[in-house]
C-alpha atoms as a printed R data frame, in Angstrom:
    type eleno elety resid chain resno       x       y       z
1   ATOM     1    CA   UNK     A     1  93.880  97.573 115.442
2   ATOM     2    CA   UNK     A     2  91.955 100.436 114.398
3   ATOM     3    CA   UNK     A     3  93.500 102.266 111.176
4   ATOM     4    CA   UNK     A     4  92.376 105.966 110.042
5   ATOM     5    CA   UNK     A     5  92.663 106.707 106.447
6   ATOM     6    CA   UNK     A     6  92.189 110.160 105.052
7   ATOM     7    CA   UNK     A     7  91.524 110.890 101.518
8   ATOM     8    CA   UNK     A     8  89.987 107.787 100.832
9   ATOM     9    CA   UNK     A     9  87.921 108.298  97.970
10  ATOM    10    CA   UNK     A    10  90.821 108.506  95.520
11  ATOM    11    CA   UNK     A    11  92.433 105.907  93.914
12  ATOM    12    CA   UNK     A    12  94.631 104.999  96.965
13  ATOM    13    CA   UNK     A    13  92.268 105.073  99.342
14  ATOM    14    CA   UNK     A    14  89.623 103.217  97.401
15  ATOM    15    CA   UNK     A    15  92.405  99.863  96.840
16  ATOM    16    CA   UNK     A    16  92.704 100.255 100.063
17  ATOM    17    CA   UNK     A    17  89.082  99.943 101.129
18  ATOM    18    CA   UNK     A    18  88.527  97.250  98.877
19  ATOM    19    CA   UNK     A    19  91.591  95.208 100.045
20  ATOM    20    CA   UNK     A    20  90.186  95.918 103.675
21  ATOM    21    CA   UNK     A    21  87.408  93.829 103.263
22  ATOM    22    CA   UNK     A    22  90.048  90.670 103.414
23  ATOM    23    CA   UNK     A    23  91.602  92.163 106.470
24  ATOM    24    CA   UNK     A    24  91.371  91.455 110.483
25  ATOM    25    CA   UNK     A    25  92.020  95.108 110.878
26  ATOM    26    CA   UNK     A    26  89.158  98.163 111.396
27  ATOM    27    CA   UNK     A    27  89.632 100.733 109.231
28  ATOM    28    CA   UNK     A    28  87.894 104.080 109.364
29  ATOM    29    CA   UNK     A    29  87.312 105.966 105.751
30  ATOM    30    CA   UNK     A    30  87.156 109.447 105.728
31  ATOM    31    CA   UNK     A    31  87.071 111.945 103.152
32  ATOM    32    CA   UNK     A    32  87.066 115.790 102.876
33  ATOM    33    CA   UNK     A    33  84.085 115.985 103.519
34  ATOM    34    CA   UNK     A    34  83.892 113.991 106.721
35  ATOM    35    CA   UNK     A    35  87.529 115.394 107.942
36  ATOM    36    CA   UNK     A    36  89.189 118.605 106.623
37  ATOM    37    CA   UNK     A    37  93.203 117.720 107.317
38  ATOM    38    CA   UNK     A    38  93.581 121.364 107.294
39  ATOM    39    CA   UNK     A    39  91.528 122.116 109.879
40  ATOM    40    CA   UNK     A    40  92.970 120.779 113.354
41  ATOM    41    CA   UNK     A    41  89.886 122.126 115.593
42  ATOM    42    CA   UNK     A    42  87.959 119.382 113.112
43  ATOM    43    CA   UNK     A    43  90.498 116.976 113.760
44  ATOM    44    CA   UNK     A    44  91.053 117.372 117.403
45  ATOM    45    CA   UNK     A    45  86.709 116.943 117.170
46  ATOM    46    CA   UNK     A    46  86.925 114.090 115.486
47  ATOM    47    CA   UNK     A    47  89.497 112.229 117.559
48  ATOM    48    CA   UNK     A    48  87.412 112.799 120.553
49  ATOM    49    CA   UNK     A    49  85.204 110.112 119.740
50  ATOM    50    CA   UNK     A    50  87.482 107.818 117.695
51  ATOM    51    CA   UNK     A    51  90.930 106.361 118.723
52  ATOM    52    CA   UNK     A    52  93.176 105.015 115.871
53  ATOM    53    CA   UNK     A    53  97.026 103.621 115.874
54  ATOM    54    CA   UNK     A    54  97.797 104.309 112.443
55  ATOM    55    CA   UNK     A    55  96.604 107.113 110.243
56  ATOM    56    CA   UNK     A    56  97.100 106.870 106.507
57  ATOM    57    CA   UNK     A    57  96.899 110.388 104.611
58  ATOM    58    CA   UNK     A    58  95.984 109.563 101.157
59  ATOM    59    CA   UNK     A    59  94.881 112.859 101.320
60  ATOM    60    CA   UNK     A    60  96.566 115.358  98.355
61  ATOM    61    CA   UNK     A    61  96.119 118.142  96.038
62  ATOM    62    CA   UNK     A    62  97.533 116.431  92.774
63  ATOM    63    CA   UNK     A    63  96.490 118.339  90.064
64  ATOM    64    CA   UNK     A    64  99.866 119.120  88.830
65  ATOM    65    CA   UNK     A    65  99.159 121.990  86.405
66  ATOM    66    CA   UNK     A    66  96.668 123.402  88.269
67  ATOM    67    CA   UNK     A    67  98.695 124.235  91.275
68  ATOM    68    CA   UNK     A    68 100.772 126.654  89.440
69  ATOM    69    CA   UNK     A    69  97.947 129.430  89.636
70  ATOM    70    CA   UNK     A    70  96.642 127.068  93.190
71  ATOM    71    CA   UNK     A    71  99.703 127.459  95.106
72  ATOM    72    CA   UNK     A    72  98.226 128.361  98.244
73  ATOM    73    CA   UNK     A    73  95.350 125.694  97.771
74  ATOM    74    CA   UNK     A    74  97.946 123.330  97.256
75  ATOM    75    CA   UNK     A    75 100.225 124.134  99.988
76  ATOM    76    CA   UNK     A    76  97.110 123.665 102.816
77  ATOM    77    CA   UNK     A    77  96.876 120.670 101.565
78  ATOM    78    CA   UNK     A    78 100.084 119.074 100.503
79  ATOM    79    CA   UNK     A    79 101.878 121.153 103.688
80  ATOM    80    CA   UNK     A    80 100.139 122.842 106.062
81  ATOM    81    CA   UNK     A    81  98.156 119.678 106.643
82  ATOM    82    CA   UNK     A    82 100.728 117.573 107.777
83  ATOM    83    CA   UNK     A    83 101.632 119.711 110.770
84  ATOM    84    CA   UNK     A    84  97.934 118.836 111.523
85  ATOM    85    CA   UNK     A    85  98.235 114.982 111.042
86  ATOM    86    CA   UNK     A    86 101.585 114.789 112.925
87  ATOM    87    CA   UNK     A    87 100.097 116.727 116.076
88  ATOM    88    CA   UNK     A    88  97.374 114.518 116.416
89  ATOM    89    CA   UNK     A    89  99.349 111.647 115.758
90  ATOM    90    CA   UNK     A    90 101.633 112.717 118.577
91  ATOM    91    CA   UNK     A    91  98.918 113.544 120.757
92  ATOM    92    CA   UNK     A    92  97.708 109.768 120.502
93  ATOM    93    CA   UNK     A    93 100.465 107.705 119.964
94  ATOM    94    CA   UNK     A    94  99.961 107.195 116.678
95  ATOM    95    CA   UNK     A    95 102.119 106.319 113.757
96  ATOM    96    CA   UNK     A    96 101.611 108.645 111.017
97  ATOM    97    CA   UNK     A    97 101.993 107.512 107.045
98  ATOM    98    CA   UNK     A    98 102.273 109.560 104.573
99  ATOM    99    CA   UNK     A    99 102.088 109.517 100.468
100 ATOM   100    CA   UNK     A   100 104.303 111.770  98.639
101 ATOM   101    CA   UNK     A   101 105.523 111.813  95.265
102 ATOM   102    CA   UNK     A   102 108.703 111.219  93.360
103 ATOM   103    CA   UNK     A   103 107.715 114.986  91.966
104 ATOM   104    CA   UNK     A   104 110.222 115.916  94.775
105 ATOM   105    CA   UNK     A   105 113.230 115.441  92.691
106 ATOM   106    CA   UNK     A   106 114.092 117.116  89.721
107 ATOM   107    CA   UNK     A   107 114.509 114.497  87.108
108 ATOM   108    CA   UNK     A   108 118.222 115.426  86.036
109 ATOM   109    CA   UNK     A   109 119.680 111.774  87.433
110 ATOM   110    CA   UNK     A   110 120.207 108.714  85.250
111 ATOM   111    CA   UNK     A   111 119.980 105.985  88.394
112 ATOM   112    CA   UNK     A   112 117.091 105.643  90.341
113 ATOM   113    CA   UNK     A   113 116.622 107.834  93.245
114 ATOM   114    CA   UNK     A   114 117.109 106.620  96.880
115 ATOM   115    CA   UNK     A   115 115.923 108.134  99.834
116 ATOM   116    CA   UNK     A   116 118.902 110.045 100.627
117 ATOM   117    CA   UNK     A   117 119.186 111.604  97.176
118 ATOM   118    CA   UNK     A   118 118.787 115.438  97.692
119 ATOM   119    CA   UNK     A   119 115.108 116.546  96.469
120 ATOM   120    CA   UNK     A   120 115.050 119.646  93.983
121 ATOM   121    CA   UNK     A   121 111.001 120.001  92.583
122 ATOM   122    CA   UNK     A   122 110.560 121.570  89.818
123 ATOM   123    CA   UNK     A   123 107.096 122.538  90.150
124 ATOM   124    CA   UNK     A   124 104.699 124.167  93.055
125 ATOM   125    CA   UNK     A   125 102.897 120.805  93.281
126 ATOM   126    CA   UNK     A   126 106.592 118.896  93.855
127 ATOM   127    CA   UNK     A   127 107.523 122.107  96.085
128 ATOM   128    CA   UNK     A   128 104.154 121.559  98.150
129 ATOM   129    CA   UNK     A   129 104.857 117.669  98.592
130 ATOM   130    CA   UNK     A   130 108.538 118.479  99.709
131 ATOM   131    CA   UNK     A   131 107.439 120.998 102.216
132 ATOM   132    CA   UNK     A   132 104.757 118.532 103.633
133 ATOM   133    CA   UNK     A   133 107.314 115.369 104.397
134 ATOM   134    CA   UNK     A   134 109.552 118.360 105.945
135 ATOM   135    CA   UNK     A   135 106.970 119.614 107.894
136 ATOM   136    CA   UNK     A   136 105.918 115.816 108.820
137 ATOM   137    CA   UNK     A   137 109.884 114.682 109.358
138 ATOM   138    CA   UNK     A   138 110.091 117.727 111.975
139 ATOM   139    CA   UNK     A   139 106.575 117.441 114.032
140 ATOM   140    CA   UNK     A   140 105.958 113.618 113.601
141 ATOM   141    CA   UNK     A   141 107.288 111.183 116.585
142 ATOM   142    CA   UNK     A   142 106.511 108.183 114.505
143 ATOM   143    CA   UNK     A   143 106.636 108.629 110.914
144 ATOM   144    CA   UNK     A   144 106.981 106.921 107.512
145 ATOM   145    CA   UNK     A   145 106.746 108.426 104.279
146 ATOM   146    CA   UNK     A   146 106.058 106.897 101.231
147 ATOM   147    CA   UNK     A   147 107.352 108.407  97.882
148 ATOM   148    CA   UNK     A   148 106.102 106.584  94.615
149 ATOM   149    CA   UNK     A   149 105.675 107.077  90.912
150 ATOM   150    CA   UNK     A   150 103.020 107.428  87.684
151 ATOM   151    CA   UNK     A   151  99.919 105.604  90.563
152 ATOM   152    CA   UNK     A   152  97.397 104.820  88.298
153 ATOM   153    CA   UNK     A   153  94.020 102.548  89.430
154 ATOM   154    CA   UNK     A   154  90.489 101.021  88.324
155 ATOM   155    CA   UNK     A   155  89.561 103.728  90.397
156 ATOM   156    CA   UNK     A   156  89.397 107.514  89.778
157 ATOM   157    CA   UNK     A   157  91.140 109.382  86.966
158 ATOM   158    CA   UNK     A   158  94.655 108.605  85.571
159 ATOM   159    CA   UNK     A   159  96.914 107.565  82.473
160 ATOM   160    CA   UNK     A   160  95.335 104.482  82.278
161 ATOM   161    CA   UNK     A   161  92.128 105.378  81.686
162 ATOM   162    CA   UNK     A   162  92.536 108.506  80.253
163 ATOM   163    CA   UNK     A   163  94.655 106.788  77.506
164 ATOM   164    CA   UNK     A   164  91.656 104.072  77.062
165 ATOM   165    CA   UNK     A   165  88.715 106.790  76.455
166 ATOM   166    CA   UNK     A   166  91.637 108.841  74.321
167 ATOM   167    CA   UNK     A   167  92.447 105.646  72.005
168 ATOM   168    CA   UNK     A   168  88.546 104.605  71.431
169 ATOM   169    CA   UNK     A   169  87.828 107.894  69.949
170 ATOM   170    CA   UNK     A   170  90.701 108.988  68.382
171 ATOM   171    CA   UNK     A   171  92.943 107.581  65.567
172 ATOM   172    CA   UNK     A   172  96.188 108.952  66.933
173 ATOM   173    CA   UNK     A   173  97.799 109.966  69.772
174 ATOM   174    CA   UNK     A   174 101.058 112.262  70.733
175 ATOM   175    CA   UNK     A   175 102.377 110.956  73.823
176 ATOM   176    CA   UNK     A   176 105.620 112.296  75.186
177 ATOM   177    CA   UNK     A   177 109.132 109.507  75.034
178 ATOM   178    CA   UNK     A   178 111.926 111.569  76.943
179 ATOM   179    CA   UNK     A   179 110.150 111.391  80.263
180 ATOM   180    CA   UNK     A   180 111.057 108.040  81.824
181 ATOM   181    CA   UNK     A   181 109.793 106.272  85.335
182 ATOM   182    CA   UNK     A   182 107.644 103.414  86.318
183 ATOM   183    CA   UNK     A   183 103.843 103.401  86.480
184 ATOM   184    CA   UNK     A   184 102.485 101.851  89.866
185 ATOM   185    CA   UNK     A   185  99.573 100.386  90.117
186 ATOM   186    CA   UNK     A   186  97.672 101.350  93.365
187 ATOM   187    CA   UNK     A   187  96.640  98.161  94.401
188 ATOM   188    CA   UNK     A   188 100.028  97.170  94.372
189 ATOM   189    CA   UNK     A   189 100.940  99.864  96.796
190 ATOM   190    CA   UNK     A   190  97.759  99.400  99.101
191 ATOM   191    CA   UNK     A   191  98.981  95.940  99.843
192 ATOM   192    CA   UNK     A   192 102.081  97.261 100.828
193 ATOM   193    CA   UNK     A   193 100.109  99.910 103.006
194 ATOM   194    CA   UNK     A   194  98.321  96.857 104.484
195 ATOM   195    CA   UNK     A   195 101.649  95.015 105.225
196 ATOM   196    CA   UNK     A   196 102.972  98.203 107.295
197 ATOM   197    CA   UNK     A   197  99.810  98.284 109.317
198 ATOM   198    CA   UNK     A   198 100.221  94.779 110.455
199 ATOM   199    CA   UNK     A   199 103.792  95.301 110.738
200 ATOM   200    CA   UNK     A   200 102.807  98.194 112.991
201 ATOM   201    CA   UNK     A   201 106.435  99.573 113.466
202 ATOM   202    CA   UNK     A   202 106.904 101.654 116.710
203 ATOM   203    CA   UNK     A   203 109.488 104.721 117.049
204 ATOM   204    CA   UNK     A   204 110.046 104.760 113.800
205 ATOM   205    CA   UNK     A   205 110.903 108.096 111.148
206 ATOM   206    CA   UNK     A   206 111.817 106.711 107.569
207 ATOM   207    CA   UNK     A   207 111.257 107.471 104.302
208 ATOM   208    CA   UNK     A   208 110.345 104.802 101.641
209 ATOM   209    CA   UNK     A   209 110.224 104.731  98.169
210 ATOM   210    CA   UNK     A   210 107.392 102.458  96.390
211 ATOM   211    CA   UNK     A   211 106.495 101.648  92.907
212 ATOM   212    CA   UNK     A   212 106.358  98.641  90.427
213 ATOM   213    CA   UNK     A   213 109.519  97.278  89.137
214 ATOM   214    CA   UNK     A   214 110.904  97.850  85.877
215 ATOM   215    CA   UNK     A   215 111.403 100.988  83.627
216 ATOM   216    CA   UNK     A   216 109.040 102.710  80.846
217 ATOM   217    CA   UNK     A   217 108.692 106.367  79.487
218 ATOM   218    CA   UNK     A   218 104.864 107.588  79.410
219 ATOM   219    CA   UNK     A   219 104.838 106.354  75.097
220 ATOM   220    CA   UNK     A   220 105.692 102.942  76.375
221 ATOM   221    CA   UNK     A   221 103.090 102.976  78.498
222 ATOM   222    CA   UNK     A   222 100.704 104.155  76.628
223 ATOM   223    CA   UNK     A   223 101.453 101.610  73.568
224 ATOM   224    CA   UNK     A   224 101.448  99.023  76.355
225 ATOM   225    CA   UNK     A   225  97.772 100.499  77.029
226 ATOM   226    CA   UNK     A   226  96.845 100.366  73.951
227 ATOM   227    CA   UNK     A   227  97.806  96.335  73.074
228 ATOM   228    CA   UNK     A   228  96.221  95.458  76.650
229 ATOM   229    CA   UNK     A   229  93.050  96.873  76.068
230 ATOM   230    CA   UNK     A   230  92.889  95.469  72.248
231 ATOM   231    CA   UNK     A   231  92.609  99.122  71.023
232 ATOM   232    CA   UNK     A   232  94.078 100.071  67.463
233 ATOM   233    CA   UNK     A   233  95.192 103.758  67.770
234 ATOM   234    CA   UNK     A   234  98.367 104.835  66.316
235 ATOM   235    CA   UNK     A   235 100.879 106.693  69.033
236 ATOM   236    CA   UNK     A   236 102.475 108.631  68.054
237 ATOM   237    CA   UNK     A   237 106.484 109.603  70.153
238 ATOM   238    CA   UNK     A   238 107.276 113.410  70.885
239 ATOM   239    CA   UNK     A   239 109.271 115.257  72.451
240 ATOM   240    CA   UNK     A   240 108.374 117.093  76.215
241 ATOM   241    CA   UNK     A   241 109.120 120.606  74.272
242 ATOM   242    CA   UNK     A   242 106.354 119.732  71.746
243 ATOM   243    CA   UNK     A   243 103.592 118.473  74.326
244 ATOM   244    CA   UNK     A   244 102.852 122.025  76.178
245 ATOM   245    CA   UNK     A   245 102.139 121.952  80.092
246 ATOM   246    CA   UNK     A   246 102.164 124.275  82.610
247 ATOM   247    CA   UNK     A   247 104.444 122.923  85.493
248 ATOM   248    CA   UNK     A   248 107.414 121.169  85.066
249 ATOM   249    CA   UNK     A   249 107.984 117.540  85.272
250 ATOM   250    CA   UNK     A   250 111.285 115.792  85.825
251 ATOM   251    CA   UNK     A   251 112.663 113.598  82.942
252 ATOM   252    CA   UNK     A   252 114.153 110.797  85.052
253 ATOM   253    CA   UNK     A   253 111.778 109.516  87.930
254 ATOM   254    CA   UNK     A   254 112.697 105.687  88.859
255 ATOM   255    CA   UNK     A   255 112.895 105.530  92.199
256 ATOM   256    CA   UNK     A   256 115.057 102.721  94.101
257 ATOM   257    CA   UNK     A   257 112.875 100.307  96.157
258 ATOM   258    CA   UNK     A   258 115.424  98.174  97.885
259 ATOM   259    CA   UNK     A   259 115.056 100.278 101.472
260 ATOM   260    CA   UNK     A   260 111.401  98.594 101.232
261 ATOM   261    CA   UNK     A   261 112.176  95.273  99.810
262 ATOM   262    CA   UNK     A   262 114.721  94.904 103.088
263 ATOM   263    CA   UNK     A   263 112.201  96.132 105.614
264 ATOM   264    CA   UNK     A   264 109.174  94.352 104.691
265 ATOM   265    CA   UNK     A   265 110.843  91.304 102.862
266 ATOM   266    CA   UNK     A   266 108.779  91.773  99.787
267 ATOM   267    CA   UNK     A   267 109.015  90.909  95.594
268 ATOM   268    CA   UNK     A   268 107.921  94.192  94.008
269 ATOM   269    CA   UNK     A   269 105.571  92.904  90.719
270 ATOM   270    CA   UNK     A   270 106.317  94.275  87.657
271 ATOM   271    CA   UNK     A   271 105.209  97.170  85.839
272 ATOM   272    CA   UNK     A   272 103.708  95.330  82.907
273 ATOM   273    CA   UNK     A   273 101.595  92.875  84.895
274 ATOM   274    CA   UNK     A   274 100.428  94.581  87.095
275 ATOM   275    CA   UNK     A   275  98.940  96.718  84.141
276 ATOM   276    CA   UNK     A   276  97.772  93.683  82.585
277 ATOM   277    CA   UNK     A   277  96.014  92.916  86.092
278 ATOM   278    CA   UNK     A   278  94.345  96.225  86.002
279 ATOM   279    CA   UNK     A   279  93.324  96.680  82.234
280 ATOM   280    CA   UNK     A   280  91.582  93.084  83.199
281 ATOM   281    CA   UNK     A   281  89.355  94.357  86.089
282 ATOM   282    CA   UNK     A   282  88.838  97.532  84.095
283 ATOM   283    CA   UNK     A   283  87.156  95.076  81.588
284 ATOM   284    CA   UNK     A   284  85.432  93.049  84.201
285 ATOM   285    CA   UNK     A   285  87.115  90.173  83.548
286 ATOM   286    CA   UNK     A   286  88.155  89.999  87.254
């Protein structure tokens, strides 16, 4: 089987490179710079000479506050793109999946979100995402998205880290308690990536939602962090109002997972060890 995935020098796309390596399947890495999703003339090129039955976009513009004064960067690639990815996909035979976010809804639930909950973003990059799985949902013969939550890796930038480098040179730390989700570790979801490839579902259009088990707000997980990594900071709990950001971000985020526990008869790992697994290999120790 021969698996594209785009994007794949972010933290998705690098799990999923590394958990490759174990794999009977060939998978082709590409990255902006080898393949521009928003241009189909480069895509249409590239599939000349390569044939693939699955294409992973990992691809995404995800700089949250950013795409406030970015929109239109954002849309090419959170939207526009995915008209791109679906038409190729057709054109092959392809399945096409997609990441998206659970940015998409607006936060104001108090039980996780399934996939048929109505979406409401509340900021251009949640907007962008939303138009992108509509966009895929209408072009794309064979389709699965895949919404998760907080992704954080050994690879690239995120929480995680940024908390670690924060906490070593600082004494204290505000870190906002009224918005609550679950952190996902992207390994986590790159096996589950894996397990759809092998899977390899045919005629399919469904969306999933993906990310550890368990609940936390972002001071949890930071204190969580914190006693993982051995590192005494004090952090410290505040309010949303009192942390300043440009885009909005929803309040409530957990996202329902049983849709994906039924299809690929899977146990989801929990939140706090598979943060424990990751803190570890960000150590060395595995």
């Amino acid at each position: 089987m021969n698996v594209l995935v785009t994007g794949s020098n972010g933290q998705l796309g690098s799990e999923i490179k590394e958990l490759s390596k174990k794999e009977d399947i060939n998978f082709r890495f590409t990255d902006v710079i080898e393949l521009d999703i928003t241009n189909y003339r480069e895509i249409e090129k590239f599939f000349l000479n390569h044939q693939f039955e699955i294409i992973i976009n990992c691809a995404a513009y995800t700089a949250v506050d950013k795409a406030e004064t970015e929109k239109e960067k954002a849309r090419q690639i959170n939207s526009y793109a995915l008209k791109n990815l679906a038409r190729i996909a057709n054109k092959t035979n392809a399945l096409l999946i997609h990441i998206s976010t659970d940015f998409v809804f607006d936060g104001k639930k108090n039980t996780p979100y399934t996939e048929i909950d109505k979406p409401n973003p509340l900021s251009i990059y949640g907007k962008t995402k939303l138009e992108g799985e509509k966009i895929a949902l209408k072009e794309a013969k064979n389709l699965i998205i895949l919404r998760t939550s907080w992704l954080y890796s050994s690879y690239g930038n995120n929480f995680v880290k940024t908390i670690i480098k924060n906490a070593r040179e600082k004494k204290n730390l505000r870190v906002v308690y009224d918005q609550v989700g679950t952190p996902t570790y992207a390994r986590d979801l790159a096996q589950v990536i894996i397990s759809i490839c092998k899977k390899n579902p045919k005629k399919i259009k469904e969306i999933f939602h993906y990310s550890n088990e368990g609940v936390t707000s972002w001071f949890d997980f930071a204190k969580n962090i914190c006693e993982l990594s051995d590192i005494r900071c004090e952090i410290t709990p505040i309010l949303t109002s009192e942390y300043p950001s440009i885009a909005k971000r929803p309040h409530y985020s957990v996202l329902n997972k049983s849709k994906i526990k039924t299809f690929l008869d899977i146990q989801i790992p929990y939140w706090k060890d598979s943060l424990k697994e990751c803190v570890k290999k960000l150590e060395g120790e595995i």
